[in-house]
C-alpha positions, 0 to 999 in steps of 0.5 A, spaced: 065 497 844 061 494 849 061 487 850 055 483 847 051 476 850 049 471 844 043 468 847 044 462 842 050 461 848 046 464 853 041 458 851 046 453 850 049 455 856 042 454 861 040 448 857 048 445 859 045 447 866 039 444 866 042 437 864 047 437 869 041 439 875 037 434 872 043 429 874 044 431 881 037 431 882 037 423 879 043 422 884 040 425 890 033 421 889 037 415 889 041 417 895 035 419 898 032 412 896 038 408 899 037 411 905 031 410 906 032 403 905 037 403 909 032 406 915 027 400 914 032 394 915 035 398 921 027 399 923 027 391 921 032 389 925 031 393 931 024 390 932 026 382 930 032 384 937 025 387 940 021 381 939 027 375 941 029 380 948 021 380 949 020 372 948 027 371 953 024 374 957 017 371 957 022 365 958 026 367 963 020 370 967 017 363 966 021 360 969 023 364 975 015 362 976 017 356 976 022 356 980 019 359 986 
């Protein structure tokens, strides 16, 4: 005798499935969420390094003007 599928397994089985899908695509978006944050802090700091190297060098330039 040939084994039979029950669809109401089969169902239940696939909406199991969709659920845990569902969960895995809330946990990478909010991974996808940290990182991106994490993206524009690093962008933030990179830039307030930026600006402060920039303003030492103005200072530092400045001076040496002076200087001569």
């Amino acid at each position: 005798m040939a084994w039979m599928r029950n669809p109401e397994q089969d169902v239940v089985r696939l909406q199991m499935r969709v659920a845990q899908l569902e969960r895995e695509l809330m946990r990478l978006r909010a991974s996808r969420r940290v990182l991106l944050e994490l993206v524009a802090f690093q962008d933030r700091q990179q830039r307030q390094r930026i600006g402060a190297l920039e303003r030492e060098n103005r200072r530092l330039r400045q001076r040496h003007f002076r200087l001569s």
